[in-house]
N, C-alpha and C positions, 0 to 999 in steps of 0.2 A: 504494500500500500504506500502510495508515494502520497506526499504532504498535500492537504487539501488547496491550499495557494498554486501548487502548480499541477498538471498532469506530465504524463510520460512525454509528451511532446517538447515539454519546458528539458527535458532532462535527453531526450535524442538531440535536441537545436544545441545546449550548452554542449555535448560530446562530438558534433560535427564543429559548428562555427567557433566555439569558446565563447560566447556572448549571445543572453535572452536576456529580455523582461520579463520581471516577474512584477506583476500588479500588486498595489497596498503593502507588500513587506512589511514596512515600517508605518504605515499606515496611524496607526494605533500609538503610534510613540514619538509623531513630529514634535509635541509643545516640549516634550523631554530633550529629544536633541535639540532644540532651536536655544533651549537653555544650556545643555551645554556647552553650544557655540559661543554663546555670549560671556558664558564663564573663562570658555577657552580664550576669545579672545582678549578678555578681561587678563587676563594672568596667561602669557602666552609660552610654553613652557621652552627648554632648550634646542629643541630643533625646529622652532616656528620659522617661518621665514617670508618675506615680503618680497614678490618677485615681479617687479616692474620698477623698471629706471628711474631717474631723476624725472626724466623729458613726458614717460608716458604717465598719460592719465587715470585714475581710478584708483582702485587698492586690489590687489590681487595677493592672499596671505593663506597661506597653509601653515598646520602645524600634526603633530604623530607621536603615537607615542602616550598619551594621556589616560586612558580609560582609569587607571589604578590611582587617579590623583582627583579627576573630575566623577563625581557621583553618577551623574547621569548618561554618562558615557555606559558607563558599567551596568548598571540596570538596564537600557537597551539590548548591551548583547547579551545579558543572562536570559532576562525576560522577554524577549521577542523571539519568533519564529525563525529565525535567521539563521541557525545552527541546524533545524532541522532541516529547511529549506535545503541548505549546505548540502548536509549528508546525501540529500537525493540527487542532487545536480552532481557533484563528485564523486558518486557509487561507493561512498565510505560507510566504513562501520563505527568509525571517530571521526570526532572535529574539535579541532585546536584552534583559539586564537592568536592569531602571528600580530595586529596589531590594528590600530584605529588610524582615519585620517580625516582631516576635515580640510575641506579647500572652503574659499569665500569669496567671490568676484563682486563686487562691486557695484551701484550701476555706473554704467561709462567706463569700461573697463576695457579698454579695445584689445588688451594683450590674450591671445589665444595659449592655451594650455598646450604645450609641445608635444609632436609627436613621439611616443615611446613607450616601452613594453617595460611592468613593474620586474618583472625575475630577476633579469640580470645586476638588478640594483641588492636585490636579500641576498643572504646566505642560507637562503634551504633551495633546495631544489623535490621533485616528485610530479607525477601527472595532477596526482588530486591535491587542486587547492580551485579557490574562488574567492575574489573579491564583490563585495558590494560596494555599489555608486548608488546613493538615495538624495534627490533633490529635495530641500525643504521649503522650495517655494518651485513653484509652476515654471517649467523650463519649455522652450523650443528650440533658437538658435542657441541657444548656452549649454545643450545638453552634451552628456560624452559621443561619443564617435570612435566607434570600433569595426578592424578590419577585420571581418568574416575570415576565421579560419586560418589568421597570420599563427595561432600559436602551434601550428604544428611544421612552419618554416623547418627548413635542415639548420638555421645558423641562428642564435638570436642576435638581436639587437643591440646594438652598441649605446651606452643608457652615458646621457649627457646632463648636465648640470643647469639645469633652466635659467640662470640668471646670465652667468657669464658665456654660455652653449658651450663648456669644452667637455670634452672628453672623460666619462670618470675613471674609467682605466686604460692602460696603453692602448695604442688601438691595433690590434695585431688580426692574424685570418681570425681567431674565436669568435670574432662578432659582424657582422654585417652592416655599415652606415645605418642610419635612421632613412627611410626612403619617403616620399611626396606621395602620401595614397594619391589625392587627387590629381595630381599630375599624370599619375601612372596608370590609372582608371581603374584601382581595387573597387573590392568591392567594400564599401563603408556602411556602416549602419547604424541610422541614430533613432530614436523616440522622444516624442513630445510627450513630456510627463507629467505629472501630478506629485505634490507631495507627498514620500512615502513611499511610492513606486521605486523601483530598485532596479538598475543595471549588473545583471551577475555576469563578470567576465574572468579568462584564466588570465592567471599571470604575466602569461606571455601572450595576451593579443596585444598587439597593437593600436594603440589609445591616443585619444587627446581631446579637445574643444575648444570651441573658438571663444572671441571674448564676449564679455557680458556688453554690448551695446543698451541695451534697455534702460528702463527709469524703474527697474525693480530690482533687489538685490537677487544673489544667487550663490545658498548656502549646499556645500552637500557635507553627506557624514559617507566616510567609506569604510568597510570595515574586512579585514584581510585576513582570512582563516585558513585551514591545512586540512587535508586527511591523511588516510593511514599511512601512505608512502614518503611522507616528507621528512627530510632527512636534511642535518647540517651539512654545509660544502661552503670551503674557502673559495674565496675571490680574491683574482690581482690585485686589490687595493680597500681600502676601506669601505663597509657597504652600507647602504642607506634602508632604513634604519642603521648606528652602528652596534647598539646593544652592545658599550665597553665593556668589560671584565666579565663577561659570557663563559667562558672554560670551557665550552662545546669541540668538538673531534669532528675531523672529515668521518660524515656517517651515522654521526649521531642522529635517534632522536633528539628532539629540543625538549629541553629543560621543562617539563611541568610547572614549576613553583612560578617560572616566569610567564610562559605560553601556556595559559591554565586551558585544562580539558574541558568542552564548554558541554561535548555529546556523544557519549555512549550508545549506542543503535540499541 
């Protein structure tokens, strides 16, 4: 019995393309997240970060990492469907939380969210994981934009630094440039959503969105969890999240105490 929010359908599209909608997800817990956000951005923790220039307009501010410090972070992913969700889209018998993110555009925000696949930035690797993208206010042009089926590419992505575009690890054959879907005529796929509605994508598809041009703000909460395959693995360089003083092994599972178990099947 697959979770009543999605059928078998939701769960063939996420194992062919890497990215479906799932309706209302978080439905049931915007005025929580929207608090959180506000807390987050109130108190914005160590890896927050502001990523538009001097020159460009708006506020464009991410932050990760937080659930264990903000309440309402936490109560979302305990108490929302999101885990079971997980398990069915991932074919897992567990799910682990890897971590939180909140992005926040602005209105008049013209800077677009760079092209780029989240894997190569962690240190776990495995087929089964998924991320949530949940808008908390009404999106169209603002919404994500993912490429059908990049994450089963033979090479990933070479993961760049949004602010200054370089490189975060040497750039050697292991990765492939960041490439123009649109230029190149992928195939991309986005939705006009609703607060709560949820973008579940894998790791490695291929991501981004444009800027918030509207006179409405545009908050999302993401939230990035594991199933049974997923296992520590070093990277050329430091990784984003960097989760200092971790003690984890090529191979490991990850750390419970830190990546707590959110669902046992």
């Amino acid at each position: 019995m697959t979770h009543p929010l999605i059928s078998q359908t939701h769960i063939d599209t996420y194992q062919r393309d890497g990215v479906v909608l799932i309706k209302g997800l978080f439905a049931d817990h915007v005025d929580t997240l929207r608090a959180g956000i506000d807390a987050n951005m109130a108190a914005p923790g160590p890896y927050a970060a502001e990523n538009l220039h001097d020159h460009e307009k708006g506020r464009f501010f991410d932050d990760y990492c937080n659930w264990s410090r903000i309440p309402e972070f936490e109560t979302v992913i305990r108490d929302s469907d999101a885990a079971a969700v997980a398990a069915d889209l991932m074919q897992s018998q567990t799910v682990q939380l890897f971590h939180d993110h909140v992005l926040v555009k602005e209105p008049g925000t013209s800077k677009p969210t760079p092209w780029h696949t989240d894997g190569p930035y962690y240190f776990v690797e495995g087929a089964q994981n998924v991320s949530f993208w949940s808008p908390l206010d009404a999106v169209t042009n603002a919404s994500l934009r993912c490429v059908a089926g990049s994450h089963k590419w033979s090479k990933p992505v070479l993961p760049t630094r949004w602010l200054s575009e370089t490189s975060f690890y040497p750039d050697d054959d292991t990765y492939m440039p960041v490439p123009d879907p649109d230029a190149e005529g992928m195939t991309v796929v986005e939705f006009a959503m609703e607060p709560g509605d949820a973008v579940a994508f894998n790791y490695h598809i291929l991501h981004g969105a444009r800027g918030n041009e509207t006179t409405s703000r545009r908050r999302a909460f993401s939230l990035r969890l594991l199933g049974d395959d997923a296992r520590y693995t070093e990277r050329p360089g430091p990784t984003s999240p960097p989760f200092p003083g971790h003690d984890m092994v090529q191979g490991q599972l990850l750390r419970e105490d830190w990546f707590p178990m959110l669902w046992p099947r």
